[in-house]
TIKEPA-736308 format. One record per residue: x, y, z of N, C-alpha, C in turn; residue in three letters. Coordinates in steps of 0.001 Angstrom, whole numbers, padded with zeros to 6 digits, always signed. Layout:
XYZXYZXYZALA ...
This chain:
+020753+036567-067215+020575+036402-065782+019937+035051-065489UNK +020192+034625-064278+019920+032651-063902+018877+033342-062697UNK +017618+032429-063057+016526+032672-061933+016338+030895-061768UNK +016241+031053-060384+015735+029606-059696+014978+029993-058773UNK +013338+028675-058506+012924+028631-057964+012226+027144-057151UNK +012265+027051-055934+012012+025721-054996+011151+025513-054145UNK +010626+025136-054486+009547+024668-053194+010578+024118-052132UNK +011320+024318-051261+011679+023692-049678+010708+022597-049245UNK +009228+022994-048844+009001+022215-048427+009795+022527-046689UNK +009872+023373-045873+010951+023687-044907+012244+024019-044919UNK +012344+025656-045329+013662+025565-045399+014632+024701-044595UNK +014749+025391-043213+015503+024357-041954+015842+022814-042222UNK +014882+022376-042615+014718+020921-043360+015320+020575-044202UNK +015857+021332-045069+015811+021341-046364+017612+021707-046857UNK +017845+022636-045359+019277+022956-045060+019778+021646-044500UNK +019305+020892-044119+019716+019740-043552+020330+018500-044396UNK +019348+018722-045422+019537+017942-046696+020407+018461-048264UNK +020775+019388-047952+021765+019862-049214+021282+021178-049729UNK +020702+021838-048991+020353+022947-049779+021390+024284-050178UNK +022212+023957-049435+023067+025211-049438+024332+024712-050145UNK +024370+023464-050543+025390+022817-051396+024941+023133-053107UNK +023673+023281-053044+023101+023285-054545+022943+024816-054772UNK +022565+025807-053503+022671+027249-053647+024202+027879-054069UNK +024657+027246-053782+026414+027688-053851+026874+027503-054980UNK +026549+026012-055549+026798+025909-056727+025849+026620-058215UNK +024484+026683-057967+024118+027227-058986+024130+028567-059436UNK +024757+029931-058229+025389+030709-058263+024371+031891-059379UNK +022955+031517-058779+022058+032502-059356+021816+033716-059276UNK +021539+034344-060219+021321+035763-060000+020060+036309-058869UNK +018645+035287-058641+017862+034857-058386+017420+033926-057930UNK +017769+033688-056549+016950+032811-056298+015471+032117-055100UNK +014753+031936-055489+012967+032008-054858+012902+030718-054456UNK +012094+030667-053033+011704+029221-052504+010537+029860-051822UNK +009746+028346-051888+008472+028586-051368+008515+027814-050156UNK +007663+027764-049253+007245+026672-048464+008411+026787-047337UNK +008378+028009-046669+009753+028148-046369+009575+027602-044951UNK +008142+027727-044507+007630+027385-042760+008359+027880-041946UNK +008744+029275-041900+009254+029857-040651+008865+031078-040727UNK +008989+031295-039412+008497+032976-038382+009763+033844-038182UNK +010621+033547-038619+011762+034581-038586+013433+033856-040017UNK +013927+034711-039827+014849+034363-041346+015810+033154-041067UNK +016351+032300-041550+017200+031393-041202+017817+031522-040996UNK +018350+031493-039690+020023+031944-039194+020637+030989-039611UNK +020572+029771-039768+021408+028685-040029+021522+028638-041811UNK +021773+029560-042838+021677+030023-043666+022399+031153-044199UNK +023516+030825-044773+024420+032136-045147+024274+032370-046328UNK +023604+033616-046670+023460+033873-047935+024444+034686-048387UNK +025822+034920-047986+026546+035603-048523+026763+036379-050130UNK +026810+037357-049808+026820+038257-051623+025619+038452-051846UNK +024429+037905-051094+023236+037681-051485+022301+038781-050648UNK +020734+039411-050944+020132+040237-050169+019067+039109-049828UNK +018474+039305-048621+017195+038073-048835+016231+039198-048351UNK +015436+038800-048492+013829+039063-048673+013050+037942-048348UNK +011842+038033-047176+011556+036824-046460+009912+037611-046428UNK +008739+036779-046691+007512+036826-046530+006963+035141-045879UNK +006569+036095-044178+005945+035042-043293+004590+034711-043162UNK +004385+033591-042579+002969+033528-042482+002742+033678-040977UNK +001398+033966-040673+000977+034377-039159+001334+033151-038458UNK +001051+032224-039351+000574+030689-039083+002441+030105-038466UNK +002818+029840-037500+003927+028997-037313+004048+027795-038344UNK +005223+027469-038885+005295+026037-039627+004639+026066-040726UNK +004061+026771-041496+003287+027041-042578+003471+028045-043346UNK +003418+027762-044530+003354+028483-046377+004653+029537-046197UNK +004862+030626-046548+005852+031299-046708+007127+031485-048009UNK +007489+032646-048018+008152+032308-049026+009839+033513-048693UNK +010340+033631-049685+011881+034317-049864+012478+034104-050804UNK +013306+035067-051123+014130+035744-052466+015510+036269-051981UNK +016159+035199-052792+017773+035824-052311+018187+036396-053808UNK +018598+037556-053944+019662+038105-055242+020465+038709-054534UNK +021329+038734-055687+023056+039694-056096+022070+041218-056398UNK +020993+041657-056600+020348+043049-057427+019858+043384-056408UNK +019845+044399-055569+018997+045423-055404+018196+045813-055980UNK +017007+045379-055306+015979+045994-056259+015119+047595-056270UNK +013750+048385-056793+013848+049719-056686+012710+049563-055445UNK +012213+048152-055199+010995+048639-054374+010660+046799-053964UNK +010414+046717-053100+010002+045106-052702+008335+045435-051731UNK +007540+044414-052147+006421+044354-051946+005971+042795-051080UNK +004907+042974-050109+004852+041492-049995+003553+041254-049712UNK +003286+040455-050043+001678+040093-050494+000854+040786-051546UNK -000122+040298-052138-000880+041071-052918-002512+042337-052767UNK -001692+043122-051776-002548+043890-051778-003823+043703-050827UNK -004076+042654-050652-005209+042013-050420-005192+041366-048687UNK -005726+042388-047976-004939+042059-046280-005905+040526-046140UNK -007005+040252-046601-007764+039185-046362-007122+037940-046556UNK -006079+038100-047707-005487+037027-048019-003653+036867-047910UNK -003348+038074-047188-001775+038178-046715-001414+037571-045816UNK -001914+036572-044951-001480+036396-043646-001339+035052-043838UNK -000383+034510-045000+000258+033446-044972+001451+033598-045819UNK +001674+034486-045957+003242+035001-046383+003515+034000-047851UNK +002401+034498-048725+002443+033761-049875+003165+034391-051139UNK +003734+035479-051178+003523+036165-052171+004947+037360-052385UNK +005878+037423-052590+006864+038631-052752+007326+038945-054344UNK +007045+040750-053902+007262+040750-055495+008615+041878-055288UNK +009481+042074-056417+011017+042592-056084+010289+043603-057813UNK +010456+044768-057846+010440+045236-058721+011847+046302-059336UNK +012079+046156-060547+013268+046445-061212+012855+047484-062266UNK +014105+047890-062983+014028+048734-063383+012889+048796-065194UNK +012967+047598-065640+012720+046937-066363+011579+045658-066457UNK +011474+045504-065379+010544+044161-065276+010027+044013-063604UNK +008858+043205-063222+008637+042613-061921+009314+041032-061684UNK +009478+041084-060707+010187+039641-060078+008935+039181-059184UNK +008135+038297-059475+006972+037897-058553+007347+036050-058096UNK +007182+036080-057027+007620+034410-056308+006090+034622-055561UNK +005337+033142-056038+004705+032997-055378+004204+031396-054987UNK +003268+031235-053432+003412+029854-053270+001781+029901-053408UNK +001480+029174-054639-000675+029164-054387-000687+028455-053818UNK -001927+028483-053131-002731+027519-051860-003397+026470-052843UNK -003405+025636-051980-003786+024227-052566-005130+024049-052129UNK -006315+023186-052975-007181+023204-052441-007562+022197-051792UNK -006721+021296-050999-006625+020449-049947-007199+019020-050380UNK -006994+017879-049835-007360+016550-049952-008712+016789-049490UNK -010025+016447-050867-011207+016606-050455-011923+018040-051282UNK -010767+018631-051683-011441+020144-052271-011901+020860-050979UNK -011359+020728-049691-012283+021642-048415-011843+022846-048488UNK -010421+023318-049215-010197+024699-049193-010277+025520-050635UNK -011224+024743-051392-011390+024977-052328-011791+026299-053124UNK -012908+026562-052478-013230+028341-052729-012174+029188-052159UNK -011589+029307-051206-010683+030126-050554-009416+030120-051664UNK -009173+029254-052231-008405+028814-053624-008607+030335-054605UNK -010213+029813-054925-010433+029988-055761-010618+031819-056407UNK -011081+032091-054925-011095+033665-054275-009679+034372-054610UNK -008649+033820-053706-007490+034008-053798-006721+033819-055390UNK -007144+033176-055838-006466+033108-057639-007105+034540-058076UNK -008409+034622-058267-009167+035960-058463-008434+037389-058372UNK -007540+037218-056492-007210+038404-056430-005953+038577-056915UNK -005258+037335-057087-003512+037154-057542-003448+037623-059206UNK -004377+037270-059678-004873+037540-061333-004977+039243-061431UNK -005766+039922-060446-005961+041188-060355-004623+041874-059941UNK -004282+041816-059126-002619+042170-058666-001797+041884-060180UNK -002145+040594-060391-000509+040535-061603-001006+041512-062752UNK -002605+041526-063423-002648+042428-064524-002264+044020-063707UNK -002374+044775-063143-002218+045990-062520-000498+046083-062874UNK +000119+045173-062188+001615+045191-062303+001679+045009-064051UNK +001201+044161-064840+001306+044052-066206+001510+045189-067329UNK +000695+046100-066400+000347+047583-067399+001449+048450-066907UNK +002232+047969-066486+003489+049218-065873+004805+048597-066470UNK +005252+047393-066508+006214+046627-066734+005749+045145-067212UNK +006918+044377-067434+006928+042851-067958+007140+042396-066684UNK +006606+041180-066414+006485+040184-065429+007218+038667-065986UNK +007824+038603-064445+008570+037206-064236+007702+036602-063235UNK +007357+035733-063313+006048+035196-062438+006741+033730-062249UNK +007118+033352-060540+007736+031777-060571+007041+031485-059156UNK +007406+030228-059440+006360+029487-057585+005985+028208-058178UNK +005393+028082-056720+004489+026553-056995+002885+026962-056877UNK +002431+026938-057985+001378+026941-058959+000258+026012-057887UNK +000978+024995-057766-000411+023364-057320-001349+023535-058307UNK -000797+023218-059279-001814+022923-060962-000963+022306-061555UNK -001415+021616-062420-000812+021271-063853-001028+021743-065135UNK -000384+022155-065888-000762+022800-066699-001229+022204-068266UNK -000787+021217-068497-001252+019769-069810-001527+018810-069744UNK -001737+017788-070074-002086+016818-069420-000759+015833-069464UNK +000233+016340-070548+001424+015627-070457+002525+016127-068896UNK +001940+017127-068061+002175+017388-067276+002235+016359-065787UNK +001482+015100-066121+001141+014674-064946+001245+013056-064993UNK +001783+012155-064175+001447+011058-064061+000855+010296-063272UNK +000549+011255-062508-000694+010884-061466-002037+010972-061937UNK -003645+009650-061669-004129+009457-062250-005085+010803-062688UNK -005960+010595-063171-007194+011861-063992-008228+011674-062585UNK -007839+010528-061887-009115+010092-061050-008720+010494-059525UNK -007759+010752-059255-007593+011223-057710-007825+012711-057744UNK -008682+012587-057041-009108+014014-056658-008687+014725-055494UNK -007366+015580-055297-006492+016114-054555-006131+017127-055262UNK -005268+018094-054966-005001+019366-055112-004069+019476-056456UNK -004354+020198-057280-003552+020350-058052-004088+019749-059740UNK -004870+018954-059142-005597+017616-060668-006947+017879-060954UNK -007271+018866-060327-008840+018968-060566-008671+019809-061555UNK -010524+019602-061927-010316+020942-063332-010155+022336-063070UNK -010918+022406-061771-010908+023963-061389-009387+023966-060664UNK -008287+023832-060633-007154+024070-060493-006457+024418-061276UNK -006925+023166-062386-006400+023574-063887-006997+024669-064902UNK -007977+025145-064689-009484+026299-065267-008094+027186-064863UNK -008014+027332-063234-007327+028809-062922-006183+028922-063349UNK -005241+028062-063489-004423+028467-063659-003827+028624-065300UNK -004689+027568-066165-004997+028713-067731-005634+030141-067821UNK -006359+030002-066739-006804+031281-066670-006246+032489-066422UNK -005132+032038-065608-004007+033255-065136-003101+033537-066784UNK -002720+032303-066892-002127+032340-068706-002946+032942-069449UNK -003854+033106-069508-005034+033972-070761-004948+035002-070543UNK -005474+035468-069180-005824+037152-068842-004899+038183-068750UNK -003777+037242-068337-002033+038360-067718-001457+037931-069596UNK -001252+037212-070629-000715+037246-071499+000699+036987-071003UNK +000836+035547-070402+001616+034917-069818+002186+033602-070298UNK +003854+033264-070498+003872+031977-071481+004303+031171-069984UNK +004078+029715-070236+005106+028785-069546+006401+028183-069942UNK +007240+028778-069395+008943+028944-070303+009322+027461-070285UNK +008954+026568-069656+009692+025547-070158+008634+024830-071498UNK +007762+025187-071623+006721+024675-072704+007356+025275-074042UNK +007784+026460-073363+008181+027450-074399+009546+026782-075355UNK +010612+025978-074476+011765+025684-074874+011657+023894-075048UNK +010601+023257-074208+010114+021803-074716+008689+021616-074766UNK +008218+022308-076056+007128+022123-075745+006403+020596-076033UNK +006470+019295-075998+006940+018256-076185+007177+017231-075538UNK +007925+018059-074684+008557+016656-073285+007753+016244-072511UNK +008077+014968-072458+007003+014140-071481+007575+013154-069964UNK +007559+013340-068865+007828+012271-067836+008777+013473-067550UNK +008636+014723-067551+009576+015597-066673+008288+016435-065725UNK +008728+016263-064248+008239+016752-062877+008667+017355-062526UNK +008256+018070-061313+009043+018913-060288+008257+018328-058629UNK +007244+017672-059012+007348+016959-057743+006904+015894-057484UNK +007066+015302-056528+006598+013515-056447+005655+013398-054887UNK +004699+012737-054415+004366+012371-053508+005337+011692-052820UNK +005535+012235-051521+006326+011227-050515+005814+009900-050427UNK +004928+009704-050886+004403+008114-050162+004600+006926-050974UNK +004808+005766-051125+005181+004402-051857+006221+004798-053329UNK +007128+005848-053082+008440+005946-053655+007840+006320-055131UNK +007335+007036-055191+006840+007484-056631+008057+008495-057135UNK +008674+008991-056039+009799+009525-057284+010523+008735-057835UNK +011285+007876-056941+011375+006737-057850+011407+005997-058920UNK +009966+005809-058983+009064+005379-060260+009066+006792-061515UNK +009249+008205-060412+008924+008844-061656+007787+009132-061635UNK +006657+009396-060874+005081+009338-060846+005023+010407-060077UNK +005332+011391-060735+004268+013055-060044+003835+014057-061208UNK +004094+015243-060872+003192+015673-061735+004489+017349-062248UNK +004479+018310-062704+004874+019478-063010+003837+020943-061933UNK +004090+021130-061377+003484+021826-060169+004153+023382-060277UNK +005637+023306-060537+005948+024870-060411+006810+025382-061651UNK +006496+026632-062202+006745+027417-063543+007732+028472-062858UNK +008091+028737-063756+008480+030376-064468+007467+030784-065394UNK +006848+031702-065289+005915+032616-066670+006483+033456-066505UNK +006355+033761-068045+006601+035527-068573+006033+035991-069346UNK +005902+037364-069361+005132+038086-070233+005105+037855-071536UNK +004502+037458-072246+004383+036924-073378+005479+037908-074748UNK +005757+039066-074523+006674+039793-075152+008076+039281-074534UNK +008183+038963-073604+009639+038092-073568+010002+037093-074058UNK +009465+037071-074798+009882+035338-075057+010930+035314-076181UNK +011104+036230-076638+012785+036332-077274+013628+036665-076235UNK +013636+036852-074972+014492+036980-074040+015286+035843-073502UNK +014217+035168-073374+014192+033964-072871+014892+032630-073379UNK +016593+032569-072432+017513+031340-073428+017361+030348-072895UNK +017010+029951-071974+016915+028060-071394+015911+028300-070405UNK +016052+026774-070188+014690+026215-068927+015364+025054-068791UNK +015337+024850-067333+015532+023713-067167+014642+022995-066161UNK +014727+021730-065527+014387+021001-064291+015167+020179-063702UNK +015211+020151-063091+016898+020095-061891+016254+018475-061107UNK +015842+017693-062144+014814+016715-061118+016046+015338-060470UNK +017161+015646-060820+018290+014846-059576+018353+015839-058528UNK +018279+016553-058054+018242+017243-056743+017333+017050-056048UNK +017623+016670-054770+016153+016300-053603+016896+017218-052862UNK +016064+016900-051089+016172+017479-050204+014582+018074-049596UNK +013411+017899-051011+012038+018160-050910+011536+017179-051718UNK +010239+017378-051345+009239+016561-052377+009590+017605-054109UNK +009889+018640-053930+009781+019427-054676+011049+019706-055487UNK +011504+019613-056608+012844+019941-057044+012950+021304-057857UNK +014131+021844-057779+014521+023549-058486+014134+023698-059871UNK +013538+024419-060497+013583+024819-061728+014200+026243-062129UNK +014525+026049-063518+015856+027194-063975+015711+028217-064622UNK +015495+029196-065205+015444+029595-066620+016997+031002-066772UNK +017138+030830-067729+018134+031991-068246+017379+032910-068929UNK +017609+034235-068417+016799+035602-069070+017910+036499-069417UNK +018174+036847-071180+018778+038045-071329+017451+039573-070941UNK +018061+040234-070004+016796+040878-069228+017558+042112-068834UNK 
């Protein structure tokens, strides 16, 4: 089975720029975007053959996410449990017969670290939610992270202090890898590669150059990992700051 997942960055936006040319063609079993910024489903969006599944935020123009498959799933969930921290439509999980399907978009802890604890709270409860789901089934865990996970992960400096590069970004989100017994599938299939991203700063053409960092995964339960036949990163595709990542699961 082919799982993809995208940060948009606006869907609407994002339809504007090729998105439904690259949905058509990659013809996934699965596929998850984050950052979807809308209050109702995209009409301008034919997901034909496809079911979608849409988690909003209260907030107009902000965070959100959605899941289009070919599967019916036995039960769809949205958010984690946690009403304090649901009301930005961060979070959908599709559960199967065999495994969880979790898409999620983490909050960033803003230019400055100002949303930093609220981060940090919120990882806490996403960690608690995924082990609970852990003890029932295997987990597919994809999104945009806003961490890096190595240091070959990043080409942006050690010294800007923005979301995603700090240590406590990086603390949590090994931390989610330790406690859930969680791999990162493309580490898994290169563990090695260096100068591959999934996103670039819009500002003075750093994609371009090639100067961002690895921001969004696939994890899996660490017993999958003989399941698990490719990974990819799709980093010629724009349309976002953010580009698709792939993986193939015999599942």
């Amino acid at each position: 089975m082919k799982f993809i997942s995208w940060n948009v960055n606006g869907l609407n936006a994002c339809i504007k720029k090729g998105f439904k040319k690259f949905f058509d063609k990659a013809k996934a079993d699965y596929f998850c975007i984050q950052e979807t910024k809308l209050r109702e489903p995209a009409l301008t969006f034919n997901s034909e053959n496809y079911k979608s599944y849409y988690c909003f935020s209260d907030k107009n123009g902000y965070s959100g996410t959605a899941i289009f498959t070919k599967h019916t799933p036995l039960n769809m969930v949205l958010g984690i449990n946690a009403p304090e921290f649901d009301t930005e439509g961060r979070v959908i999980t599709l559960e199967y017969s065999n495994f969880y399907l979790i898409n999620v978009y983490i909050p960033t802890s803003q230019s400055g670290n100002v949303r930093e604890d609220y981060r940090f709270e919120w990882e806490e409860k996403f960690r608690e939610y995924l082990s609970a789901l852990s003890n029932k089934k295997s987990l597919i865990v994809c999104g945009d992270f806003n961490a890096t996970h190595l240091e070959i992960d990043s080409k942006i400096p050690k010294s800007l202090t923005t979301h995603g590069f700090t240590d406590s970004d990086r603390v949590g989100f090994c931390e989610l890898l330790q406690e859930i017994d969680l791999l990162d599938t493309y580490r898994i299939v290169y563990p090695n590669n260096r100068n591959i991203y999934t996103w670039w700063p819009y500002s003075q053409q750093k994609r371009t150059a090639n100067a961002g960092a690895r921001l969004d995964y696939f994890l899996i339960s660490e017993h999958l990992k003989d399941n698990l036949k490719s990974a990819s990163i799709h980093s010629a595709i724009e349309g976002s700051d953010h580009c698709p990542i792939e993986i193939e699961m015999d599942i």
